[in-house]
Residue, then its C-alpha position, 0 to 999 in steps of 0.5 A: x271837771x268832766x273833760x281834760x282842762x290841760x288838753x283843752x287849755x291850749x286850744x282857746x284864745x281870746x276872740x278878736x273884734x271883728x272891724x266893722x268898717x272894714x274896706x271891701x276891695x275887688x277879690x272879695x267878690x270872686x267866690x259870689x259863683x260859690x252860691x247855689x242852692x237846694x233845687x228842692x222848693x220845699x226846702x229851706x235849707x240853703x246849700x252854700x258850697x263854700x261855706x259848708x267846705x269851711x265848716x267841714x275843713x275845720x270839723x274834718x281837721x280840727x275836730x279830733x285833735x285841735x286841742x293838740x296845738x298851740x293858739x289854735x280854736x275850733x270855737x275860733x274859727x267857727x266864730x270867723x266863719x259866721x262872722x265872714x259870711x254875712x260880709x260876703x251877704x252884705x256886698x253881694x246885697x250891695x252889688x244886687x248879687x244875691x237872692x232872698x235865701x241868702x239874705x234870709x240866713x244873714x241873721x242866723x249867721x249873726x247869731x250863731x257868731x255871738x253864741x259861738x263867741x259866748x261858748x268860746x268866753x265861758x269854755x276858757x273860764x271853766x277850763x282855765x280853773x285854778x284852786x286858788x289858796x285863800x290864805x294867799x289871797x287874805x294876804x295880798x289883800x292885808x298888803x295892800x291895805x284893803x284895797x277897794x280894786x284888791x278885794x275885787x280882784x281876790x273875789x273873782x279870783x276865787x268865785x267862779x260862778x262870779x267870774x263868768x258872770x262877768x264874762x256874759x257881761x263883757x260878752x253882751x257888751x261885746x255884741x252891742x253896737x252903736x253907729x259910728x256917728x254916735x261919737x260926733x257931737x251934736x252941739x257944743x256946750x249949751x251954745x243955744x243958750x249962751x247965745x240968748x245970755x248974750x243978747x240980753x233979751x227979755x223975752x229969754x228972761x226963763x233961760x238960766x242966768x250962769x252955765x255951770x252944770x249946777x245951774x238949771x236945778x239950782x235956778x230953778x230955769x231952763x235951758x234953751x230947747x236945742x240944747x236941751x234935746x241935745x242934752x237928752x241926746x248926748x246922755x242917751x249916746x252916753x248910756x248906749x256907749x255905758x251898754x257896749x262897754x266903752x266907757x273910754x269913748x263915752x268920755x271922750x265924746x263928753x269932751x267933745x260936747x265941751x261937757x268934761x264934767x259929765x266925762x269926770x261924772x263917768x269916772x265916779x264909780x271905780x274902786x279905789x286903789x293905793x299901790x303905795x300900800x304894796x311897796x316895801x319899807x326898804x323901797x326909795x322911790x317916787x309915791x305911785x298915783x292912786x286910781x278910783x274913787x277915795x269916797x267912792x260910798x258916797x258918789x254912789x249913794x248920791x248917784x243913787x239919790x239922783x237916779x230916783x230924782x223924778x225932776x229928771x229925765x228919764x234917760x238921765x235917771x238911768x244914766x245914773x241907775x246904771x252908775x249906781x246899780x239902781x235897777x228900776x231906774x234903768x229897766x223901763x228903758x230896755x225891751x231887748x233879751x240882751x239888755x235886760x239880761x246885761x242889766x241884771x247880771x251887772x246889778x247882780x256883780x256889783x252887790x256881789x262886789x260891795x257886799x264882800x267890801x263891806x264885809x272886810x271894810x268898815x263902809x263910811x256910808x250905807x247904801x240904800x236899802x232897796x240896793x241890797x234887796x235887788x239880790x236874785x239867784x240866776x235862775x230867777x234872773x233869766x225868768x225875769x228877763x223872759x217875762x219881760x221880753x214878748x218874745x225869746x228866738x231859740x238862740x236866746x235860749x241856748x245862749x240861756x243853758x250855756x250860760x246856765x252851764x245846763x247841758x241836759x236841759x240844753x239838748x232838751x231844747x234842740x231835741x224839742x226844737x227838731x220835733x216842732x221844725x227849725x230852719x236848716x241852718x240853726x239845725x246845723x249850728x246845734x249839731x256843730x255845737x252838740x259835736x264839739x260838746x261831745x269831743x271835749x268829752x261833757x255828759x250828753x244823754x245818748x238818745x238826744x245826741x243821736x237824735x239831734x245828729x241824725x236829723x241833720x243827717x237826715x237833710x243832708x241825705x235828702x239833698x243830693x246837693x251835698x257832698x258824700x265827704x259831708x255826710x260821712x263826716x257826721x255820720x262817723x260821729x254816731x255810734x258804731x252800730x247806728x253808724x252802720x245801718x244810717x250810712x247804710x241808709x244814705x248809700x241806698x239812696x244815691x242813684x249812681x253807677x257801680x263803677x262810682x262806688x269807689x269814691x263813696x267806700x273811700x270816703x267811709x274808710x277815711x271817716x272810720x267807717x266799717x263798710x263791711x258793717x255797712x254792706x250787711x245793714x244793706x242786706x238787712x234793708x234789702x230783705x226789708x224792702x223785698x217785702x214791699x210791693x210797689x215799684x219804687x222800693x224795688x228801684x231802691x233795692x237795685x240801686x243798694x245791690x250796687x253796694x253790695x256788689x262792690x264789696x271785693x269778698x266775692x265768698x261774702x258777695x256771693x252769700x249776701x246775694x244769694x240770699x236777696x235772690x231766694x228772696x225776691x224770687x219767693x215773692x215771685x219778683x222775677x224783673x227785679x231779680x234779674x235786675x239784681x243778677x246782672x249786677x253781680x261780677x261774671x267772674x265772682x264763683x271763679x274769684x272765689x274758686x282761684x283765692x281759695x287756690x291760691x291759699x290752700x293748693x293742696x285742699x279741696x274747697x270747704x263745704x260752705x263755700x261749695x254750698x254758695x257757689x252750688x245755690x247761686x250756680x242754681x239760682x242763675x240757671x233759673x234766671x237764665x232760664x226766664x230770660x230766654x223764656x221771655x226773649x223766645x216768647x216775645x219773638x215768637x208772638x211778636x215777631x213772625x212774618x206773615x206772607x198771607x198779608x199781600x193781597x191776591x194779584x189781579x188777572x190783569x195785572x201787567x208783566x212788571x206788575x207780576x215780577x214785582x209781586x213775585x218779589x215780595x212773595x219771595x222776600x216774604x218767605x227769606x224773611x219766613x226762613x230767616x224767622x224759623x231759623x231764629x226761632x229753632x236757636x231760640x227755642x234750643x236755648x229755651x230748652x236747655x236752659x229749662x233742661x238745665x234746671x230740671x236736671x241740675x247735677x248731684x240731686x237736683x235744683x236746689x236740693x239742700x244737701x246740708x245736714x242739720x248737724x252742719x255749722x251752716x244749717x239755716x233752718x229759713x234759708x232750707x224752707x226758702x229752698x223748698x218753697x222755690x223748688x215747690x213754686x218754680x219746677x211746676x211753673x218751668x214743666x208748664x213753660x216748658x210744655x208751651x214752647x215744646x208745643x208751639x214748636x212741635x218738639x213732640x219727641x222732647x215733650x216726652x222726654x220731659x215725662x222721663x224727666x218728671x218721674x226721674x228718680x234721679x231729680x225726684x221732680x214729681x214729689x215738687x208737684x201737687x196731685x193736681x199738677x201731675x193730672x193735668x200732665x197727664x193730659x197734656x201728654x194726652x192732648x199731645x198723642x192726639x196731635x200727634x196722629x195728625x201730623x202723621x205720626x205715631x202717639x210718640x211723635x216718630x214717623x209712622x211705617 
């Protein structure tokens, strides 16, 4: 057996029937707010907030160790989930509470009980298998004297396959049902026709002269027609109740028709059994009464005889197939999968029975040959059933492997399912199906089980509706390195604040996730995306930096950063990496520096760390430096006040007219004033912060100081250094000349020409030829202008 029968032994009850007439009183009706639905149009997937609590409080809870406790089942409550939920439809239906999409899952959720009610009866056969000892059945069966009911009772016991065909039976019968009506009587006896007896009219001379139930056929006349339209009524209740299996009410309602030979006709087929046999010689008590039928051979053949009888009608005929296990009497009056399948399968159990009988009993009469040929293996069985049915939903089907005890082709079948476009809702059942499956430990192809997982996850992640518990509940049921990268994948979906992450990483650590795994598919995504051009990736690298940023490793935090920014800047997308710089903890280098304080005081920071927080302090510094670059630039082009823009006063402008005029001019040069000065702070912190970089301590603006011997040496992360040196010094030196330039910081401009030739930066060997030309004639251009602004070529005051 491929999972622990004792673990799982205890975890399985019988399922009780749900009443279908319960009472509906006013609490019922509290939860109906509960409803709310996808905002999504496109969606059929139905967001119940309580009925997706249910389902997770039972998969959270139960899941791991249900198995632990007595009288407790998942399948159980699964089951009284589905079951409950189409009430709570039913009433709000009732009180016009509720929507066409609720409606519409009415019918999954019926189905979804039935299957659930299946798994739970064939779970509890295949789990509760006991060896049994046929030497010990042999003999109960010679004590009894070869008791019809005996002999059943030891061939279920020892054929499994048997047994749980059984089981489908009661089950298909179990789900069956009939109005509550169908128990009234529709007349009582043949009163029609006991009325024209009565009356001695000529003209009822065809009506049968005597009412014993022999009369009709043997006269050769007919009943009156009310009573015979309640005759066929009365034996079509009957087969309905034979098909739910309440066999009890069948006769009962017999009784009530004042037909109590029908109810007797009913008990025609049940096997014979004297518990007399059992009782020692040494016991003095009372004999036991017998139960079945002593000559239960011939009532079935001639049961058979009538089921084949074409005076009949049809639904009489098939009262007596079903009795006799004549197939073809019954088939043409069922259509359904599930009848169909029940009369198949009830045929095949009774030659099953009567074959092992007649194997040990001498039979007092042979059964018709056509009832021994009905023989078919269950494979057969289910094509046939297909054939015959002009549609199967795809519950039918999975009810069609689990009876098959097919888990393969089973998952074939929800993997096809996924790939053609199911429901939502029956998405969610085979997941739940295929989850519980997995915990009692069956064979499951791995490919299909993540498949089938992931698609569900996929749903919800696409809902924004559904709770973070939710997802990470099934997403910790995938496999360790998938788990990582899909959860991965939901985080970077989720617009919400940094500060919110909290909620989501505890949610994970509950769920057996490991967020450290998590935040590094993050890091892998996020290159990914960097790659992509369009503005929507680079809104979903943001928003997945929010992870990364929340990790308390600020060493590791520091690392996975700087490698987005190298990243994002080689791909010249300065917006977006000062986006993701102003999500990293001010206070992450100084974190990094006090840890490591703490632990080691007496040793100096390792050379790794050195090298993170040496490349970040680089990459900030540049970053720094564009946003002051764009700030001074949109304040000097934009924002500078022009005192030319009033117009000249005219000669003969009054006193007042002249103050007010002088006012404005004076107003106009405050705000002048105000600007310059705004602009040479401005333009001071340009300036150094562009210095900054270009003169950055111990050799330089991202100089790779590591040796290739090192343990750290990253032969990518040195050419993206390289490539960032060579594509942003120049592009600083150009920025840089501008804004000197526009302010006339002539004396700074070539103070930038040390810096350039500097062997201490060794800015120039990051410049092309070209670039150092085209330097050289802007120091020219400067020279000039220079001369006229009364300088010399160096911008000092001329003597």
């Amino acid at each position: 057996m491929p999972f622990n029968a004792d673990r799982v032994r205890n975890s399985l009850s019988l399922l009780k029937e749900i009443s279908s007439d319960s009472a509906w009183d006013n609490s019922k009706l509290t939860n109906l707010d509960d409803f709310s639905f996808a905002k999504k149009p496109d969606s059929t997937y139905i967001s119940n907030k309580s009925f997706t609590e249910k389902f997770l409080s039972i998969s959270e809870n139960d899941v791991l160790d249900v198995y632990k406790r007595q009288n407790d089942s998942i399948i159980l409550k699964y089951h009284q989930i589905c079951a409950d939920e189409p009430d709570r439809v039913t009433c709000a239906r009732l009180l016009s509470f509720c929507c066409k999409e609720l409606l519409e899952q009415h019918p999954f959720l019926t189905k979804e009980q039935e299957t659930w009610s299946l798994v739970h009866a064939l779970l509890r056969r295949r789990t509760e298998y006991v060896e049994v000892d046929e030497g010990e059945l042999m003999e109960k069966i010679l004590k009894s004297n070869y008791s019809e009911s005996v002999i059943a009772e030891c061939l279920f016991s020892q054929d499994g396959s048997l047994r749980e065909l059984q089981d489908v039976v009661d089950w298909l019968q179990s789900i069956c049902s009939v109005p509550d009506n169908i128990l009234c009587p529709l007349s009582l006896g043949w009163e029609s026709t006991l009325h024209c007896i009565s009356t001695n009219t000529s003209s009822f001379a065809s009506y049968v002269d005597e009412l014993d139930p022999d009369a009709p056929g043997r006269d050769l006349k007919r009943l009156h027609d009310i009573d015979s339209q309640c005759d066929i009524q009365l034996i079509r209740n009957i087969f309905r109740l034979l098909r739910c299996g309440r066999l009890a009410d069948a006769q009962a309602l017999c009784i009530k028709s004042q037909h109590p030979w029908r109810a007797v006709l009913l008990d025609g087929w049940k096997l014979f059994h004297d518990p007399n046999h059992e009782l020692s010689e040494n016991e003095n008590c009372d004999l036991l009464c017998t139960t079945g039928n002593l000559n239960r051979l011939l009532w079935k053949k001639l049961a058979w005889e009538v089921s084949t009888d074409s005076n009949l009608h049809a639904w009489e005929r098939a009262l007596y197939g079903i009795l006799s296990s004549n197939f073809f009497a019954v088939v043409k009056l069922l259509n359904s999968w599930n009848d169909m399948l029940w009369l198949h399968l009830k045929v095949q159990i009774d030659i099953h029975v009567e074959s092992e009988i007649c194997r040990l009993v001498p039979p007092s009469c042979q059964l018709p040959e056509n009832f021994w040929n009905q023989t078919l293996p269950l494979d057969t069985v289910f094509a046939r059933v297909e054939d015959s049915c002009s549609s199967i939903d795809v519950f039918q089907k999975i009810q069609k492997y689990i009876i098959m005890n097919d888990i393969d082709e089973l998952l074939s079948l929800f993997c096809s399912e996924i790939k053609i476009g199911i429901d939502a809702n029956i998405l969610r059942f085979m997941v739940h199906l295929t989850l519980f499956l997995h915990d009692l430990k069956f064979p499951l192809n791995s490919t299909q089980f993540e498949e089938i997982v992931l698609s569900y996850i996929d749903i919800l992640i696409d809902n924004k509706d559904i709770p973070s518990t939710v997802v990470a509940f099934y997403v910790s049921k995938l496999p360790s390195e998938l788990r990582h990268r899909t959860y991965a994948r939901y985080l970077q979906k989720c617009c919400i604040q940094v500060h919110d992450t909290d909620m989501f990483f505890t949610e994970a650590n509950r769920a057996g996730i490991d967020m450290d795994s998590v935040i590094n598919s993050v890091v892998a995504d996020m290159k990914v995306h960097c790659v992509e051009e369009s503005e929507t990736d680079d809104e979903a690298l943001v928003r997945a930096m929010k992870w990364v940023v929340r990790d308390h490793d600020h060493l590791r935090l520091l690392h996975q950063s700087n490698a987005i920014l190298r990243l994002l800047l080689v791909l010249n997308k300065m917006e977006t990496a000062i986006k993701v710089y102003e999500l990293i903890p001010r206070d992450a280098i100084d974190n990094v520096i006090s840890m490591w304080s703490r632990l080691h005081p007496d040793d100096e920071l390792p050379s790794y760390e050195t090298f993170v927080i040496r490349e970040h302090m680089c990459l900030r510094s540049l970053i720094m430096s564009q946003i002051r670059y764009f700030s001074w630039s949109s304040f000097y082009h934009q924002g500078k006040p022009d005192i030319n823009d009033l117009p000249p006063i005219q000669q003969k402008a009054t006193f007042n007219e002249r103050i007010i005029y002088e006012h404005e001019v004076a107003q106009k040069r405050i705000k002048l004033d105000q600007w310059n000065r705004s602009l040479e702070s401005s333009t001071n912190n340009v300036v150094q912060s562009m210095l900054e970089v270009l003169q950055f301590p111990d050799g330089g603006w991202l100089i790779n100081v590591e040796n290739e011997s090192d343990e750290d040496f990253d032969l990518e992360r040195s050419t993206q250094l390289q490539l960032l040196r060579n594509q942003y010094i120049p592009h600083l030196i150009c920025a840089l000349f501008t804004v000197l330039e526009s302010t006339c910081r002539w004396k700074d401009c070539y103070r930038l020409c040390d810096i350039i030739v500097s062997p201490e930066w060794c800015i120039y060997q990051n410049c092309t030829t070209q670039q150092l030309k085209s330097y050289l004639t802007k120091f020219a251009d400067i020279a000039v202008l220079c001369l006229k602004d009364n300088s010399d070529v160096f911008g000092f005051d001329s003597i």
